[in-house]
C-alpha positions as a Markdown table, in Angstrom:
| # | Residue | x | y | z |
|---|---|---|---|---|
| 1 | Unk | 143.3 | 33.4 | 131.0 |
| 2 | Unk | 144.1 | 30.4 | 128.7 |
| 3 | Unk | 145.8 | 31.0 | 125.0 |
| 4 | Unk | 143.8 | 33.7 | 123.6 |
| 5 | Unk | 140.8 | 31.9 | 121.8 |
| 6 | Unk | 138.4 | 34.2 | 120.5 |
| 7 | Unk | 134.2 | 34.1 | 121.5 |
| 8 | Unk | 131.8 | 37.1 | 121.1 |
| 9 | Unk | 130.3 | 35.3 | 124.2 |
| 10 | Unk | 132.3 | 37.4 | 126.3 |
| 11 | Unk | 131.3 | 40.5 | 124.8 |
| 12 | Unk | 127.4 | 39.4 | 124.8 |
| 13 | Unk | 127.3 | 38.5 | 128.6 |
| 14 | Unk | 129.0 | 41.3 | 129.2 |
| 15 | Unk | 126.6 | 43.9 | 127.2 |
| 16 | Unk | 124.1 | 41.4 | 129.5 |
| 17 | Unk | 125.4 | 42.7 | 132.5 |
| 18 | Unk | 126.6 | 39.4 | 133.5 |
| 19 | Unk | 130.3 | 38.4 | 134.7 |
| 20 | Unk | 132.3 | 37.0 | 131.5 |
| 21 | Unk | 134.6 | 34.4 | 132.4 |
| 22 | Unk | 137.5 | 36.8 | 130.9 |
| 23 | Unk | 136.9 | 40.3 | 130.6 |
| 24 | Unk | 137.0 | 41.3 | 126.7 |
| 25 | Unk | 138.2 | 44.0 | 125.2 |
| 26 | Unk | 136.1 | 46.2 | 123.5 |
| 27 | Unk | 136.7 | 49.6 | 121.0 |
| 28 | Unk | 133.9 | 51.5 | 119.7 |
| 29 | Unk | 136.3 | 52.6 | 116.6 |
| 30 | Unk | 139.9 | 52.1 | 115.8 |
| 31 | Unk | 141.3 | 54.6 | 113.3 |
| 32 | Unk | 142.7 | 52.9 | 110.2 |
| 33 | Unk | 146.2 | 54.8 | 109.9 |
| 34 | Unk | 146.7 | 53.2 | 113.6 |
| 35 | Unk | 146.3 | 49.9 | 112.1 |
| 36 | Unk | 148.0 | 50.3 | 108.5 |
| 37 | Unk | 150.9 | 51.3 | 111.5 |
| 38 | Unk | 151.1 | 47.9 | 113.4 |
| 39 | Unk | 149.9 | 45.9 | 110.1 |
| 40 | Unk | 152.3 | 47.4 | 107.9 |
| 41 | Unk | 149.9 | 47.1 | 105.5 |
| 42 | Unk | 148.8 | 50.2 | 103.6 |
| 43 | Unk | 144.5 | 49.3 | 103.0 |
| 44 | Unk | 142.6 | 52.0 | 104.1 |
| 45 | Unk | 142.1 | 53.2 | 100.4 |
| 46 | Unk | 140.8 | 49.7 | 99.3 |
| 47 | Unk | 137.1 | 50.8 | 100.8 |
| 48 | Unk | 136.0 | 52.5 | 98.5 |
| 49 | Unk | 137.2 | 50.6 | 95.6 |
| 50 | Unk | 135.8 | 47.8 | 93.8 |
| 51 | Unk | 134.6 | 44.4 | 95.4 |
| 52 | Unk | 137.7 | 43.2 | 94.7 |
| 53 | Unk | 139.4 | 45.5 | 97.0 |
| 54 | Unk | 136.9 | 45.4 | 99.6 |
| 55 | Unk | 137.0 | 41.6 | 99.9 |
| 56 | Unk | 141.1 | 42.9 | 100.7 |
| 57 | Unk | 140.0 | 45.5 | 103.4 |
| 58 | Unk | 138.0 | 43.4 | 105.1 |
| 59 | Unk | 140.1 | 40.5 | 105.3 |
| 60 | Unk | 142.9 | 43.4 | 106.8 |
| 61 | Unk | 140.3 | 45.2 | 109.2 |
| 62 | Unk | 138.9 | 42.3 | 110.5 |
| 63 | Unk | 142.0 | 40.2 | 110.9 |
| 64 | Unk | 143.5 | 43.7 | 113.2 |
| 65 | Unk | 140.8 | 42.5 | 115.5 |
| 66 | Unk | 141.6 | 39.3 | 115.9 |
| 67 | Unk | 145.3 | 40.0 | 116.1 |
| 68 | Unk | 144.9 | 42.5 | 118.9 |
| 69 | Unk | 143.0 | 39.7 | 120.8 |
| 70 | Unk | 139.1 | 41.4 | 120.4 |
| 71 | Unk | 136.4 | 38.7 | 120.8 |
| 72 | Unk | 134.2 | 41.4 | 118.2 |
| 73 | Unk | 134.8 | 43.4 | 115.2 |
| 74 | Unk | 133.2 | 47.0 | 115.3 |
| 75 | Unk | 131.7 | 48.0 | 112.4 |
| 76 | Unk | 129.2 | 50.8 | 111.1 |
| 77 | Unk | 128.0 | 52.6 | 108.4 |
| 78 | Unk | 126.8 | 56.1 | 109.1 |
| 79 | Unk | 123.5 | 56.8 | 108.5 |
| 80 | Unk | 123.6 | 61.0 | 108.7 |
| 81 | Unk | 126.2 | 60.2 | 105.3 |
| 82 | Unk | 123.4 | 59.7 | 102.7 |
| 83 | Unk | 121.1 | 62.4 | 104.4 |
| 84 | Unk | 120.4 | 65.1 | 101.4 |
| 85 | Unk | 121.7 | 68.4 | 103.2 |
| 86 | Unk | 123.8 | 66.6 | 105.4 |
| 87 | Unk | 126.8 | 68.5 | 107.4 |
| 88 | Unk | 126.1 | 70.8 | 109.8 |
| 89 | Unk | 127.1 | 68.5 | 112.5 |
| 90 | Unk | 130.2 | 69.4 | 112.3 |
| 91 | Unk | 129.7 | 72.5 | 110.4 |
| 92 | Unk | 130.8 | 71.7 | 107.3 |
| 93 | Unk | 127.4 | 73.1 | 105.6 |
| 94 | Unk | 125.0 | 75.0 | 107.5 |
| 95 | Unk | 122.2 | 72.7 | 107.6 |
| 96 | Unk | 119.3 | 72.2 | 105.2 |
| 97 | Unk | 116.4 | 72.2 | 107.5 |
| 98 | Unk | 114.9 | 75.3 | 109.2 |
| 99 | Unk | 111.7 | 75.7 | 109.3 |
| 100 | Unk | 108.2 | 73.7 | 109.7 |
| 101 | Unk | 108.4 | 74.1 | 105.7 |
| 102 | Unk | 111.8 | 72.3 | 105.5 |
| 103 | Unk | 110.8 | 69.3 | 107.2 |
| 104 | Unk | 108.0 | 68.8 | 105.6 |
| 105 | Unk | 109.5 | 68.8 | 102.2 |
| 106 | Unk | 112.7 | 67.1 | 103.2 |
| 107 | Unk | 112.5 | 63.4 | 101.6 |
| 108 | Unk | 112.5 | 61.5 | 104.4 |
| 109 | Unk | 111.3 | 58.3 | 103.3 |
| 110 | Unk | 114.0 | 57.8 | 100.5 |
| 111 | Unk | 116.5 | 57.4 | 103.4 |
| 112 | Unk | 116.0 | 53.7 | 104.0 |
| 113 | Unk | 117.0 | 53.0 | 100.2 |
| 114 | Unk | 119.8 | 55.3 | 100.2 |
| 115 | Unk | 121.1 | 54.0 | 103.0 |
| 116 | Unk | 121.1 | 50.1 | 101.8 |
| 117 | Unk | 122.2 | 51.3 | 98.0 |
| 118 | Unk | 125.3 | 53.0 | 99.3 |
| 119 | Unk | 126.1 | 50.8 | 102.0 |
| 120 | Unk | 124.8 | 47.0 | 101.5 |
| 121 | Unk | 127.6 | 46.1 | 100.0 |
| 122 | Unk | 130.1 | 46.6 | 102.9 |
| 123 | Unk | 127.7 | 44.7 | 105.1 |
| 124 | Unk | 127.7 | 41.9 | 102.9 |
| 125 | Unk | 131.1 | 41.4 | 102.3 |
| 126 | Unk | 132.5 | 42.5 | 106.0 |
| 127 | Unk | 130.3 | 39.0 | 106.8 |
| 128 | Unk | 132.5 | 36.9 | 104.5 |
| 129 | Unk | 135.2 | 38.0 | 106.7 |
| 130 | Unk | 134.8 | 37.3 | 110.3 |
| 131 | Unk | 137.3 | 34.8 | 112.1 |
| 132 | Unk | 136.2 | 31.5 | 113.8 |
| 133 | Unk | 135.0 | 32.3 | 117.3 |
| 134 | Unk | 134.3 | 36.4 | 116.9 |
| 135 | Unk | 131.3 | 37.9 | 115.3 |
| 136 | Unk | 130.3 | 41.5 | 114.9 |
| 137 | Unk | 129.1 | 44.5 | 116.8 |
| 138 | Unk | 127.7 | 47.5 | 115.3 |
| 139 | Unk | 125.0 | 48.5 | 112.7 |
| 140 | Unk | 123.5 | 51.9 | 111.4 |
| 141 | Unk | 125.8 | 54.6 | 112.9 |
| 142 | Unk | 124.5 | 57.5 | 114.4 |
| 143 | Unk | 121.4 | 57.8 | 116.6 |
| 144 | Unk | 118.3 | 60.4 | 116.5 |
| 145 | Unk | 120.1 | 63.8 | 117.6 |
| 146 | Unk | 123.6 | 63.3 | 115.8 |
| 147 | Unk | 120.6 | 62.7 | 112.3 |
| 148 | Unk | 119.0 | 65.9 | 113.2 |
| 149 | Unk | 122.1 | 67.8 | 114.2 |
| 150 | Unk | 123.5 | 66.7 | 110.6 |
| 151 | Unk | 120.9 | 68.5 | 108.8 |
| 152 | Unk | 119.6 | 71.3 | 110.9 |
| 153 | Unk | 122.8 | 72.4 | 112.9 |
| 154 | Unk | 122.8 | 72.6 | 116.8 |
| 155 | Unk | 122.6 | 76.7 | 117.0 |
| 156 | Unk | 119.4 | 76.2 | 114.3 |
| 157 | Unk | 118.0 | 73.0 | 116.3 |
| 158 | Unk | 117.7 | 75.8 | 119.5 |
| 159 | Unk | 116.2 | 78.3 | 117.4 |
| 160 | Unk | 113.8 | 75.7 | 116.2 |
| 161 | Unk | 113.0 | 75.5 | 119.6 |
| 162 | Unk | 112.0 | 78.5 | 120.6 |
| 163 | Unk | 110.6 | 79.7 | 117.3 |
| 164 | Unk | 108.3 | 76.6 | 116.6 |
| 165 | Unk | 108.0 | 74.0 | 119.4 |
| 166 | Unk | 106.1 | 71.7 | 117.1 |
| 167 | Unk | 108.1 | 71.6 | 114.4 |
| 168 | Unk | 111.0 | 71.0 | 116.7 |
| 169 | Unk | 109.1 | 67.9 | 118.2 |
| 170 | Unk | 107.9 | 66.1 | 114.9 |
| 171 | Unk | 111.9 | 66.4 | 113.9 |
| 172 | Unk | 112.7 | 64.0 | 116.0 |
| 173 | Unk | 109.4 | 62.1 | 115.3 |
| 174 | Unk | 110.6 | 62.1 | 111.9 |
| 175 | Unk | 113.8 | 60.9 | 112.3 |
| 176 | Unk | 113.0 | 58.3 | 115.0 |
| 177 | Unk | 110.3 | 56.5 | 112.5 |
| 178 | Unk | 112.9 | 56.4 | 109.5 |
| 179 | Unk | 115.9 | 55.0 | 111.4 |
| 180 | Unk | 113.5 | 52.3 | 113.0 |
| 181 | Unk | 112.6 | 51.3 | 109.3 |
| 182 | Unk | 116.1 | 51.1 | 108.3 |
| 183 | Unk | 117.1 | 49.1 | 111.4 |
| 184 | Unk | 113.7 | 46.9 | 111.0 |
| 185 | Unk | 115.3 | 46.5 | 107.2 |
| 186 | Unk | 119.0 | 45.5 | 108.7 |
| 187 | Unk | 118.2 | 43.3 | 111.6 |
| 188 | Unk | 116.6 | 40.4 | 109.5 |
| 189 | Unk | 119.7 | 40.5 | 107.0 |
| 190 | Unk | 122.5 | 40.7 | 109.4 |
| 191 | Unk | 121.3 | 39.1 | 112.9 |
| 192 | Unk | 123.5 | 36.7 | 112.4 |
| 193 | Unk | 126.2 | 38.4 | 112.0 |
| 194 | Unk | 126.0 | 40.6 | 114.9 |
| 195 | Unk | 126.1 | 39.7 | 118.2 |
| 196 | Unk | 125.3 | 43.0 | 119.9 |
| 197 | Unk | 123.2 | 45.9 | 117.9 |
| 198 | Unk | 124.6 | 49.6 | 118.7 |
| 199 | Unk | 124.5 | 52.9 | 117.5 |
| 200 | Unk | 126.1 | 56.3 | 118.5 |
| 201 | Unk | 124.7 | 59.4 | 119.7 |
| 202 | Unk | 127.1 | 62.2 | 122.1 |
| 203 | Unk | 123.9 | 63.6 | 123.6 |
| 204 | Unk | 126.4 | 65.5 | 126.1 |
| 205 | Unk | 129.7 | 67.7 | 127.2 |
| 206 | Unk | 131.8 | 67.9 | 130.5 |
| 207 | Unk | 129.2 | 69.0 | 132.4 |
| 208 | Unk | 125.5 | 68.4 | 131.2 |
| 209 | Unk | 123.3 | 67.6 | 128.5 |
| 210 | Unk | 123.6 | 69.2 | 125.0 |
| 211 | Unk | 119.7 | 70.3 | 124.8 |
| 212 | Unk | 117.7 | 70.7 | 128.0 |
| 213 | Unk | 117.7 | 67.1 | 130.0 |
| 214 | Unk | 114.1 | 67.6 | 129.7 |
| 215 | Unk | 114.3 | 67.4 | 126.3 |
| 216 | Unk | 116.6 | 64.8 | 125.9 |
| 217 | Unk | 114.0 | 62.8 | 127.9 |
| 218 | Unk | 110.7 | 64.0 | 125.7 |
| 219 | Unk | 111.9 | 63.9 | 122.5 |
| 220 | Unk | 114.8 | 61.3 | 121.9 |
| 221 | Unk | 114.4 | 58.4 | 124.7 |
| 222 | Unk | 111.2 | 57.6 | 123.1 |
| 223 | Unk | 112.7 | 57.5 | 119.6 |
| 224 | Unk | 115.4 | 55.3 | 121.1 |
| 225 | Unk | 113.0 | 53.1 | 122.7 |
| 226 | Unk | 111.4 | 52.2 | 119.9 |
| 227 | Unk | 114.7 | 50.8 | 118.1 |
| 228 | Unk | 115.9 | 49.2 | 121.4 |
| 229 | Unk | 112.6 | 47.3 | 121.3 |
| 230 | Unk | 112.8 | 45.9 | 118.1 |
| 231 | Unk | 116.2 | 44.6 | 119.1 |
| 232 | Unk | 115.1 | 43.1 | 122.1 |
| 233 | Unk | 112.9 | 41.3 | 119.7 |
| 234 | Unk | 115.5 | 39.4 | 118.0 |
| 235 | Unk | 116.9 | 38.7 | 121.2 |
| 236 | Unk | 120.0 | 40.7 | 120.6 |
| 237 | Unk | 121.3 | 42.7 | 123.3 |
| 238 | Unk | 121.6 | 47.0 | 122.8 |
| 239 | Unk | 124.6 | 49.2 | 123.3 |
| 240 | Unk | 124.4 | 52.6 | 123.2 |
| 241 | Unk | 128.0 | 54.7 | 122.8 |
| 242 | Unk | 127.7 | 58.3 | 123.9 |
| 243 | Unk | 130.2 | 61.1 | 125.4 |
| 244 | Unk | 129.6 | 63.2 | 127.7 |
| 245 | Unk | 127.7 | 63.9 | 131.5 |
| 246 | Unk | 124.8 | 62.5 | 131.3 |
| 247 | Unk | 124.3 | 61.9 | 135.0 |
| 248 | Unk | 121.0 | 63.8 | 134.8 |
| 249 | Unk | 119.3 | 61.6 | 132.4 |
| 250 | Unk | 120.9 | 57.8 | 133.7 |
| 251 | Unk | 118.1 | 56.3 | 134.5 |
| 252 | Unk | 115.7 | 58.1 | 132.0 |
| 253 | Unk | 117.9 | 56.3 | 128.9 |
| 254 | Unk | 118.0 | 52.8 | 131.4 |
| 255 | Unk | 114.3 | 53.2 | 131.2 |
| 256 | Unk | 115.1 | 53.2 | 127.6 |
| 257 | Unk | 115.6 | 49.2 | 127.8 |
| 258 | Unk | 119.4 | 50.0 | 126.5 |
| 259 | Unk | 121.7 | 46.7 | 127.9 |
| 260 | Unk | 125.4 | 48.8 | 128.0 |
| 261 | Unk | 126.9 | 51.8 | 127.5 |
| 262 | Unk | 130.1 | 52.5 | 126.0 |
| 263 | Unk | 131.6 | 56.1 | 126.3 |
| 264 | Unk | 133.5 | 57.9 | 129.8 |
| 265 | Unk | 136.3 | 60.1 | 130.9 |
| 266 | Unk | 137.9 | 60.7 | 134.0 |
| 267 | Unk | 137.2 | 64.6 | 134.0 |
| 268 | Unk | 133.6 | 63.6 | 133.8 |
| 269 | Unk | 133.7 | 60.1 | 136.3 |
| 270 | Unk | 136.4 | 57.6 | 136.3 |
| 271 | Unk | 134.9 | 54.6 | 135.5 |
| 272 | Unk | 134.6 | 53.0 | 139.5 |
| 273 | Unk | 131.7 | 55.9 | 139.9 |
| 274 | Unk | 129.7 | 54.6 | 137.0 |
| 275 | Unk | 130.2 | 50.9 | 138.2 |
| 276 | Unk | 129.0 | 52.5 | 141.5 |
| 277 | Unk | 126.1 | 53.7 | 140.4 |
| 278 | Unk | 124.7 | 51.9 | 137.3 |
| 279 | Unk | 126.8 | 48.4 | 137.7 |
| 280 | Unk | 124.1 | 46.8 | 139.0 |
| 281 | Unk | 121.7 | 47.9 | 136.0 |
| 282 | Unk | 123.3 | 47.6 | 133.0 |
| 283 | Unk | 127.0 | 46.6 | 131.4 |
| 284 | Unk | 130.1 | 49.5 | 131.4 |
| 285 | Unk | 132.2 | 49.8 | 128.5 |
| 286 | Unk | 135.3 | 51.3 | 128.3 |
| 287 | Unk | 137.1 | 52.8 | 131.1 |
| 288 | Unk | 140.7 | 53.9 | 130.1 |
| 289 | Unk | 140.5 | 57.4 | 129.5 |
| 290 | Unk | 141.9 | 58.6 | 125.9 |
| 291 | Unk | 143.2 | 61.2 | 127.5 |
| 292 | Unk | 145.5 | 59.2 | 129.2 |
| 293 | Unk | 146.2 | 57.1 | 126.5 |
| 294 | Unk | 147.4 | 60.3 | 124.7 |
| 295 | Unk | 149.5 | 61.8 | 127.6 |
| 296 | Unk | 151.2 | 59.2 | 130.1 |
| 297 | Unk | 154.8 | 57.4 | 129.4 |
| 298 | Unk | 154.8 | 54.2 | 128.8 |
| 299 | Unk | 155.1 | 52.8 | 133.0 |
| 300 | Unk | 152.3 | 55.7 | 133.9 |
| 301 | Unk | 149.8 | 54.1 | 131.5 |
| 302 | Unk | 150.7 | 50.1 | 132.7 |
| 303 | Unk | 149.9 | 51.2 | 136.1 |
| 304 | Unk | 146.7 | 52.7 | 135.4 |
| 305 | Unk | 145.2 | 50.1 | 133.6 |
| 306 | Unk | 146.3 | 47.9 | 135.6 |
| 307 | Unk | 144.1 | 49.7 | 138.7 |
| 308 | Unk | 141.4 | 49.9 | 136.2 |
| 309 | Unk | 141.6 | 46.7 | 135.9 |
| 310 | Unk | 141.8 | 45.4 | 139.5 |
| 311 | Unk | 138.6 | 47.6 | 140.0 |
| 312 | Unk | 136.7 | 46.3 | 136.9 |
| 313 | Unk | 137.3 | 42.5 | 138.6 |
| 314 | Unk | 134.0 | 43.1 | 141.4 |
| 315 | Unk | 131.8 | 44.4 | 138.3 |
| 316 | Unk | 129.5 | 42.5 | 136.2 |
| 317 | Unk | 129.3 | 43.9 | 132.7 |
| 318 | Unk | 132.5 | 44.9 | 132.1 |
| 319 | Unk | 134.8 | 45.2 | 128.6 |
| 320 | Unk | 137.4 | 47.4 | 129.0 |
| 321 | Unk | 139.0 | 49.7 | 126.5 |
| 322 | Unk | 139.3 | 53.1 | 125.8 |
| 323 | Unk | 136.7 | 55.3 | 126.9 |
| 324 | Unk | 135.9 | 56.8 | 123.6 |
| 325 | Unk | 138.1 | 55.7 | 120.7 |
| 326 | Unk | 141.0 | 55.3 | 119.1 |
| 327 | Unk | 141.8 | 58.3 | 116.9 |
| 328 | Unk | 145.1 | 58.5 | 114.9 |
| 329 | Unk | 146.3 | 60.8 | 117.1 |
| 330 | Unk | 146.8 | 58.3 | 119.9 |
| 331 | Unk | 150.6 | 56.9 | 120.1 |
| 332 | Unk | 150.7 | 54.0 | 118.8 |
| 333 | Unk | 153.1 | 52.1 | 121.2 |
| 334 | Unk | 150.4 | 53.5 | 123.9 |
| 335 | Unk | 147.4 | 51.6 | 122.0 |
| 336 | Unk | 149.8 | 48.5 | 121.6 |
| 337 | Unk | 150.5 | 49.1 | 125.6 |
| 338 | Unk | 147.1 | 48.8 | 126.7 |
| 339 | Unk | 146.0 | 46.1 | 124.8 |
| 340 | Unk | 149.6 | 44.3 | 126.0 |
| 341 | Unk | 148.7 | 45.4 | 129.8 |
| 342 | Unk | 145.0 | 44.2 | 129.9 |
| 343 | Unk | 146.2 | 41.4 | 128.1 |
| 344 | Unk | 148.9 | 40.1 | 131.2 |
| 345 | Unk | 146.1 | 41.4 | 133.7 |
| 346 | Unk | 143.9 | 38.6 | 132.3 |
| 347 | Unk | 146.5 | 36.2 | 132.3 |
| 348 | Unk | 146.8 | 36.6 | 135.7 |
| 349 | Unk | 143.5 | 36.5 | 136.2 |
C-alpha cells in the first residue's frame, strides 16, 4: 500500500463485491469516549449544543476517521429516537403499542417530519466536514424490527402474534411504508454525501433468528426490499449491519437486493465460513471478533488479524474491522492495535 491517501472508492467496490485495490477499513460505530481517548480532545458533549459546537464535533469526529486511516465516516441518526412511545427495545418503557387499536391510532405519518426536525441539522453540518478523498456511509439508523421492537417490546410483538395475526402483519407494513418515506425524503438531500446507504437491524442471537425465520422472511424482507430498491435507484450501493445467526435466512435477505453485510462473531462463524458461503454473492464486512478485541494481549491479537487478514486477500468484498463495534469498553491500545496491524498487513500487501 502507498502513503495512506484516502478514497471511499475502496469502500464502494467493496460493498460491490468487487476486489479493492487495498482493502479498507470499515467500523459500523466507534464509541466517542474511545476517541476523546486517542484525540485528547474532550467533544462528545458539543452534539447537542448549538451549531456552533456542532460545526466543533464534527470537525473532531470526522477528522478520528481520517486519522485512523478510514476511507468513510459512519454516521446515523436513529430513527426509533423520535418514535412517540419509544423504549421497549431495550426495556426502558414497556412499549406503547399493543393492540390492533394501538396501531391504528399511533401517528405514524408525523414520523418523517420528526425525524428531519430533530435531526437535519446534523446531516447538514456533518457534510461541511468531510476530508478530501473520504465521503460518508450511513443514513436513518435502525431498520423495520429494531422500529417495531422500540414501541411494542419483543415479549408483546409475540403476543401480538398469536393474539392477532393481522395486526401483527400491518405493523410491519406500517413501519416499512414510513421509513421508505423518510429514506425517499433523505436520499435526494444527501446522495452526495454518501457513498454507501445502510441501516441496522440485529434480526438474530447465537443460534437463530429472533422471530420465526418464516417470519423474518414474510414480514420484514419485503419491507427491506422496498428501501433497498429505492437505493438501487440512485445508484448507491446497500449495506445492511446485523448480529446474530442468520444462516437460515442468507439467501432470503440476498434476495432482498442488499450489496454487503456488516456484523459476525466467531462463536457464530469466523468470517472464512461466511466468505465460503456468500463471498461470491455479496461484500463481507468486518471479521475481527470484538470479543477478541476485548480479551487477547497485545501479540494474541496482531496474530489474529494478521490470519484474518491473509484469508480476507482471496475474497472479493472485503473491509475489515470489527465484527460488530467499537464500544467504550474495548481497550484502547487493542482498537489502536488493530487498526496498526491491518495497517502493516496492507503495507505489505
Amino acid at each position: 500500500m502507498e502513503k495512506y491517501t484516502p478514497n471511499y472508492e475502496h469502500i464502494v467496490n467493496a460493498a460491490y463485491n468487487r476486489a479493492p485495490s487495498r482493502i479498507p477499513i470499515y467500523e459500523h460505530m466507534i464509541s466517542e469516549e474511545i476517541m476523546e481517548e486517542i484525540l485528547g480532545i474532550k467533544f462528545f458533549d458539543y452534539y447537542n449544543g448549538n451549531d456552533l459546537d456542532l460545526h466543533e464535533y464534527f470537525k473532531q469526529y470526522n477528522g478520528f476517521f481520517h486519522e485512523m486511516t478510514y476511507d468513510t465516516i459512519s454516521f446515523e441518526c436513529i430513527f426509533s429516537d423520535i418514535m412517540p412511545g419509544n423504549g421497549a427495545l431495550y426495556g426502558h418503557e414497556p412499549g406503547c403499542i399493543k393492540n390492533y387499536d394501538d396501531i391504528k391510532k399511533y401517528p405514524w405519518d408525523d414520523l418523517p417530519t420528526l425525524f428531519f426536525k430533530q435531526n437535519k441539522r446534523y446531516f447538514d453540518i456533518a457534510t461541511q466536514h468531510i476530508p478530501d478523498g473520504m465521503s460518508l456511509i450511513g443514513g436513518i439508523g435502525n431498520g423495520v424490527f429494531e422500529c417495531i421492537q422500540d414501541i411494542v417490546g419483543y415479549t408483546n410483538l409475540c403476543y401480538l402474534k398469536v393474539d392477532d395475526p393481522e395486526a401483527y402483519s400491518i405493523l410491519f407494513s406500517k413501519m416499512g411504508d414510513i421509513l421508505l418515506k423518510t429514506w425517499e425524503m433523505f436520499i435526494p438531500l444527501y446522495k452526495d454525501n454518501f457513498c454507501v446507504f445502510r441501516f441496522g437491524d440485529d434480526l438474530g442471537y447465537k443460534s437463530n433468528t429472533l422471530l420465526p425465520p418464516d417470519d423474518v422472511v414474510k414480514y420484514i424482507f419485503p419491507q427491506y426490499k422496498k428501501t433497498i430498491d429505492l437505493v438501487h435507484s440512485y445508484n448507491k450501493p446497500f449495506l445492511l449491519h446485523s448480529c446474530g445467526n442468520l444462516f437460515e435466512v442468507m439467501d432470503s435477505l440476498i434476495d432482498t437486493g442488499i450489496n454487503a453485510k456488516h456484523s459476525n462473531e466467531d462463536q457464530i462463524a469466523p468470517i472464512n465460513v461466511w466468505y465460503e458461503k456468500y463471498g461470491e454473492k455479496i461484500g463481507n464486512f468486518g471479521g475481527i471478533d470484538a470479543d477478541m478485541l476485548c480479551r487477547m494481549n497485545k501479540d494474541e491479537l496482531r496474530n489474529y488479524i494478521k490470519d484474518i487478514y491473509k484469508q480476507s486477500l482471496n475474497a472479493k468484498g472485503v473491509a475489515l474491522g470489527s465484527g460488530n463495534s467499537i464500544p467504550e469498553y474495548i481497550p484502547v491500545e487493542n482498537y489502536l492495535t488493530m487498526i496498526e496491524t491491518l495497517n502493516e498487513c496492507r503495507i505489505k500487501d
